[in-house]
C-alpha positions in Angstrom: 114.0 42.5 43.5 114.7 45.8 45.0 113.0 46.2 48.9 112.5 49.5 50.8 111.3 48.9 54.6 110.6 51.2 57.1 110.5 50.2 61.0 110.5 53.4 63.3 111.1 51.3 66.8 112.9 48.5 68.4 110.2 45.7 68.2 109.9 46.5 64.4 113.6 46.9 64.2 113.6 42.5 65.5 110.7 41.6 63.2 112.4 43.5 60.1 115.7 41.9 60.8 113.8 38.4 60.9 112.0 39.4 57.4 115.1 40.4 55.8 116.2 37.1 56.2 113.2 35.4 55.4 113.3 37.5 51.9 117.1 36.7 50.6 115.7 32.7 51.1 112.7 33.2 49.2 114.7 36.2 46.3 118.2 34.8 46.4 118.9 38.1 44.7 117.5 40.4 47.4 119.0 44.4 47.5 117.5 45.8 50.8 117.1 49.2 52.2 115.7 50.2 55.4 114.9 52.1 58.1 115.4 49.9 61.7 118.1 49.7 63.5 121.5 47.2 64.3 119.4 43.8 63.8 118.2 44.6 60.4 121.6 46.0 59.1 123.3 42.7 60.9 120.3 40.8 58.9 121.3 42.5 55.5 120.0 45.8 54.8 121.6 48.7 54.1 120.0 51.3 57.1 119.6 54.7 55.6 118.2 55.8 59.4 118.4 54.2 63.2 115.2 53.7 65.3 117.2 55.8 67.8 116.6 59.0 65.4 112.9 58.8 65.4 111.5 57.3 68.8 108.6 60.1 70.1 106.1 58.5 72.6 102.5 60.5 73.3 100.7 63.0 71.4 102.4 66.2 73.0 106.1 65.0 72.5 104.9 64.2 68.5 104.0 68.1 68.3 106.9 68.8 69.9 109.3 67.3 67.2 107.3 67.8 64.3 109.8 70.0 62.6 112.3 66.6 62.8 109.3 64.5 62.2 108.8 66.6 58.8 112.5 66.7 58.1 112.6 62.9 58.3 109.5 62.2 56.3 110.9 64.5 53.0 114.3 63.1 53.3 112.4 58.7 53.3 110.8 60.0 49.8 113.7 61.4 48.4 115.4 58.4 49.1 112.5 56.0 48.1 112.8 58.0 44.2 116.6 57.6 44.6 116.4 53.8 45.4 113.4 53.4 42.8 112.5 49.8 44.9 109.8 47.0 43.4 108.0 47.2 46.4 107.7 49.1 50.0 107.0 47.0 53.4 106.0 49.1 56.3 106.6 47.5 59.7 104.4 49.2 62.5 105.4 52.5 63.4 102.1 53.7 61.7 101.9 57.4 62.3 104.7 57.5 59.7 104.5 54.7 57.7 101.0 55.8 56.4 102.0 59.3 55.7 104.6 58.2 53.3 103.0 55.3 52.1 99.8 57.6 51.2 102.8 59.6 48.9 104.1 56.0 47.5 101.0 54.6 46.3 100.6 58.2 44.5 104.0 58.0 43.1 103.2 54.7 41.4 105.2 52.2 44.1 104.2 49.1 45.1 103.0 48.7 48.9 102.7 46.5 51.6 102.5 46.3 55.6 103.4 43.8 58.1 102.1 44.1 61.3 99.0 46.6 61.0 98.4 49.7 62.5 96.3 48.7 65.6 93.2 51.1 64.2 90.9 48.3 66.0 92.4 49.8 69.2 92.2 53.8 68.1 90.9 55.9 64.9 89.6 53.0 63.2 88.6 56.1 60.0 92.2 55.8 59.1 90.5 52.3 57.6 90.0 54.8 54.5 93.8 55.4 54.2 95.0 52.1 54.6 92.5 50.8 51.7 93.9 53.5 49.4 97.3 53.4 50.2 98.3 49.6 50.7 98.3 46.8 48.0 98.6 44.3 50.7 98.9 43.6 54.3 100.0 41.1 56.3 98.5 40.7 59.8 99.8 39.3 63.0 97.4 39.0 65.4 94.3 36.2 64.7 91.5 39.1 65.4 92.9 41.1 62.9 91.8 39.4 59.9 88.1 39.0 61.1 88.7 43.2 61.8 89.6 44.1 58.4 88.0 41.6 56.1 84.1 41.2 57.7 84.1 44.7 59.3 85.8 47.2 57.1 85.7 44.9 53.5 89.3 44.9 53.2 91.0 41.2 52.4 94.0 40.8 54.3 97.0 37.9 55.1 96.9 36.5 58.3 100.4 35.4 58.6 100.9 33.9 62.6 103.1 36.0 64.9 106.6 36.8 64.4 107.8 36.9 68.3 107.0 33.2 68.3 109.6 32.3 65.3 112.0 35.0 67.2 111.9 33.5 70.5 112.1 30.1 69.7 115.3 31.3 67.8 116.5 32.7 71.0 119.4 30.5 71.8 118.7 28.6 75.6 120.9 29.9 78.3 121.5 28.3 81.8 120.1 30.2 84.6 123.3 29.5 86.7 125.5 30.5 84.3 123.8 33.7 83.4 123.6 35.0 87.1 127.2 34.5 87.3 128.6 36.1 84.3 126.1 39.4 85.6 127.2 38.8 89.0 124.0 38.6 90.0 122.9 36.3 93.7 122.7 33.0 92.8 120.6 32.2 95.2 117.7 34.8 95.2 114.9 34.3 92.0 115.0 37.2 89.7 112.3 39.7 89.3 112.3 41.1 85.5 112.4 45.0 85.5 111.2 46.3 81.6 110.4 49.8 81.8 109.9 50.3 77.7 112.3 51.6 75.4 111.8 55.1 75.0 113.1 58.1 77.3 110.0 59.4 78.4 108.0 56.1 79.5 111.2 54.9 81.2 111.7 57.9 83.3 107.9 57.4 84.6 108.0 53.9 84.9 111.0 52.9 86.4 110.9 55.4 89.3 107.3 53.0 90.6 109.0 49.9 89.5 112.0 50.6 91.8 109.4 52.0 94.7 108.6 48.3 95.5 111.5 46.5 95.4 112.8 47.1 99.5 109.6 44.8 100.2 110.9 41.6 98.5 113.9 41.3 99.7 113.6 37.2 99.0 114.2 38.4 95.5 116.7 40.3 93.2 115.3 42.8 90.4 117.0 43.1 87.3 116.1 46.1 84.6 116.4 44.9 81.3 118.4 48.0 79.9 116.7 49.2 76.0 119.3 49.1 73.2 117.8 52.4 72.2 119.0 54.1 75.1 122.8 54.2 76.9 124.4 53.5 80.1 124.6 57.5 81.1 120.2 57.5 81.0 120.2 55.1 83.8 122.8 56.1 86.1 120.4 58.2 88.1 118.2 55.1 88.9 120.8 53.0 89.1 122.3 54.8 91.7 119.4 55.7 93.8 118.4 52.0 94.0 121.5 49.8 93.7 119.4 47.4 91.4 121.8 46.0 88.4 120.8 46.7 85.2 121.7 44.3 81.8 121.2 46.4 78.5 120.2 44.3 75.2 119.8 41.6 77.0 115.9 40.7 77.4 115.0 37.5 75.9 117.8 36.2 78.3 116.7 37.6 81.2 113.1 36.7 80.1 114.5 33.3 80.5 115.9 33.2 83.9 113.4 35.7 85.4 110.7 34.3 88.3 108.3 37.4 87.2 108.4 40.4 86.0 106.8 44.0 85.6 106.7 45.0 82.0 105.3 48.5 80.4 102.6 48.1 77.9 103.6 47.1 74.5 104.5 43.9 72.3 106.6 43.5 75.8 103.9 42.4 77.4 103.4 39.5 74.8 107.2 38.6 74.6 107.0 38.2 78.6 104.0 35.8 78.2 105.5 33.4 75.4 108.3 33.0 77.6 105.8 32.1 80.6 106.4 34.7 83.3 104.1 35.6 85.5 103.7 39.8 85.0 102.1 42.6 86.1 101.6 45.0 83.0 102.3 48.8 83.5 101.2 52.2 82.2 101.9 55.8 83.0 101.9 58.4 80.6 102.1 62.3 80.2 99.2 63.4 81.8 97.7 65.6 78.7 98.9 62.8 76.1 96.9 60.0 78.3 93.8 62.3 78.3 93.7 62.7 74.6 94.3 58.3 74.6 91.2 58.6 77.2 89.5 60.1 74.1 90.1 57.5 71.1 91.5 54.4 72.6 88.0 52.2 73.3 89.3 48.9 74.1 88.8 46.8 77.2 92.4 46.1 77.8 96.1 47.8 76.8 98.2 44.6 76.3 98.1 42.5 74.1 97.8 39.5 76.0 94.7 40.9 77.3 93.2 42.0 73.6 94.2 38.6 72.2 92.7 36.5 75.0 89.6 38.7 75.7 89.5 38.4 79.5 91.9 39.8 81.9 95.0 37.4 82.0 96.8 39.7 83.4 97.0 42.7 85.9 96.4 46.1 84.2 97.8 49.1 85.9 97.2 52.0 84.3 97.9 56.1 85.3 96.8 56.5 88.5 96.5 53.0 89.4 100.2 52.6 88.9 101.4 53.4 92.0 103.4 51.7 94.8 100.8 50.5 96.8 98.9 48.6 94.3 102.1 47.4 92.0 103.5 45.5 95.4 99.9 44.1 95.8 99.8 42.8 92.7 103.3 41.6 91.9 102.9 39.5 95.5 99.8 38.5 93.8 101.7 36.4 90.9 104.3 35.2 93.1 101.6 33.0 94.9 102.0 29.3 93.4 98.3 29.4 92.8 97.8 32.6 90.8 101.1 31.3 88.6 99.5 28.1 87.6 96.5 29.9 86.1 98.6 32.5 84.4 100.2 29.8 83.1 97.4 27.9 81.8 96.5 31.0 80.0 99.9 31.8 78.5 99.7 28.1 76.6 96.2 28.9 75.2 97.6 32.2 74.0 100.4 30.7 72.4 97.7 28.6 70.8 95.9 31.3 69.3 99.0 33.2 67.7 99.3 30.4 65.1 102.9 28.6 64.7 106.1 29.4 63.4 106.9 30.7 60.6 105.2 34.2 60.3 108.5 36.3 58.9 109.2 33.2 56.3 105.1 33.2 55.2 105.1 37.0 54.5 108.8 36.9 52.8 107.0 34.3 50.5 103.8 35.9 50.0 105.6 39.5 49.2 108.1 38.0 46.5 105.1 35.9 45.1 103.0 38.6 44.6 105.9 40.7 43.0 106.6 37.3 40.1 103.1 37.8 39.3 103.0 41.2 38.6 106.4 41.2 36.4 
């Protein structure tokens, strides 16, 4: 069978990579072509376009780059016809993803999604497109399925959570051994620095990160450097704060890491399944985060949060993102007390994503429903 995916970002570049290889088990005579980036052309596929190309965070940088954003989106169909695949899986990235799966389903191409767009969380009418655009989707998150099937009426696969089969992948490193090879202080725990992947939230985020890290001296922060974005990008923080920085490198440091502070995003989950205490971050372009004010209507941004239904963790959002109150909460999970609860909560979490095997189950489920239809 012929596949086509589309992932627009790092996290979905991981999870694509994972499903490649989950799909040459279950169709032995696989041809892939995707959109993602290193880990899904190292997993297989053939990538027609990086992640790095098409990474815009907030409503007003979207506008900005919508002549590249249209460019992009006529070149993936012309592609798509050229390929001529059995079936198209769209991983996330759902701004996109919809537009051209809206065009595929039209054109007569089979469609299916893994990992939902999050329209439980903003614009839930796009319900309407999804129904008449996908054949089948595959969700990732235990309140999805209760979402789409007894709310909206549209039957869905709940499949378990990718990041659990990708971390316990994640080969074990020694803490020891790891400091040393980064030249890091042997001695002094590390605090996890993740300011996001993209240009714009790292600029914003980093700079407060870095604002509290004089006031624990006891500890050494680490930023965990995106593979999206080069060296040159973080010279300017680097130098301003002396903090080392290890690129493409996070599940590691994840690993070794005492806490951490982590921007909103599957981040926030990844830092959870491998049980460290965080303090979750948001700061966006002022006008962008006032349009989010407007259609975002949950309780919580991370997904630990969403998925647990109570505050597990701390939420600093805009405003409240600041120096003061990041220092008073990051002392806050450092106290023995407060990590034992967080803790607690973390293992219940895990719990409730289902176990392994989420890339393997969809890879199964897609090829199945493509022998049936022959």
């Amino acid at each position: 069978m012929k596949y086509y995916i589309i992932a627009g970002e790092a996290s979905g570049d991981l999870h694509g990579s994972n499903l490649i290889k989950a799909l040459k088990k279950s169709d032995v005579e696989a041809t892939i072509r995707c959109w993602g980036g290193d880990l899904m052309q190292q997993a297989g596929g053939t990538l027609v376009k990086h992640y790095k190309e098409l990474a815009f965070m907030g409503f007003l940088e979207v506008i900005i780059n919508l002549p590249t954003i249209f460019k992009n989106i006529a070149f993936c169909k012309q592609d798509i016809i050229n390929f001529n695949p059995d079936v198209l899986i769209f991983i996330d990235y759902s701004g996109f993803n919809l537009r051209i799966a809206k065009w595929a389903r039209q054109e007569g191409f089979k469609t299916s999604y893994y990992i939902a767009p999050q329209i439980w969380a903003s614009r839930e009418g796009r319900i309407n497109k999804i129904k008449s655009s996908i054949d089948e989707m595959y969700v990732t998150l235990p309140f999805e399925k209760e979402f789409y099937e007894n709310k909206h009426n549209f039957p869905v696969n709940f499949v378990g959570h990718p990041l659990i089969d990708a971390i316990q992948n994640t080969p074990k490193i020694d803490a020891l051994a790891f400091k040393k090879l980064y030249n890091l202080d042997v001695e002094r725990p590390i605090i996890a620095l993740l300011p996001g992947s993209r240009k714009q939230e790292v600029s914003k985020m980093l700079t407060v990160m870095l604002s509290v890290c004089t006031e624990f001296k006891e500890y050494q922060f680490v930023i965990a450097g995106a593979p999206s974005l080069d060296l040159d990008f973080y010279s300017p923080f680097l130098k301003k704060s002396q903090i080392k920085l290890i690129s493409n490198k996070t599940y590691e440091l994840l690993q070794v890491a005492h806490a951490a502070l982590v921007t909103s995003g599957t981040a926030t989950l990844e830092t959870a399944l491998f049980k460290v205490p965080q303090v979750v971050c948001y700061k966006g372009n002022w006008i962008s985060y006032q349009i989010a004010k407007q259609i975002i209507t949950l309780k919580y941004i991370s997904l630990v949060n969403l998925i647990m239904d109570k505050e597990v963790v701390k939420e600093l959002i805009q405003d409240q993102m600041n120096t003061k109150n990041l220092s008073a909460e990051l002392r806050n999970i450092l106290n023995p007390d407060q990590r034992a609860i967080l803790l607690k909560n973390y293992d219940e979490l895990e719990k409730k994503l289902g176990g392994q095997g989420a890339s393997q189950n969809t890879a199964d489920l897609i090829f199945k429903k493509l022998k049936t239809s022959i």
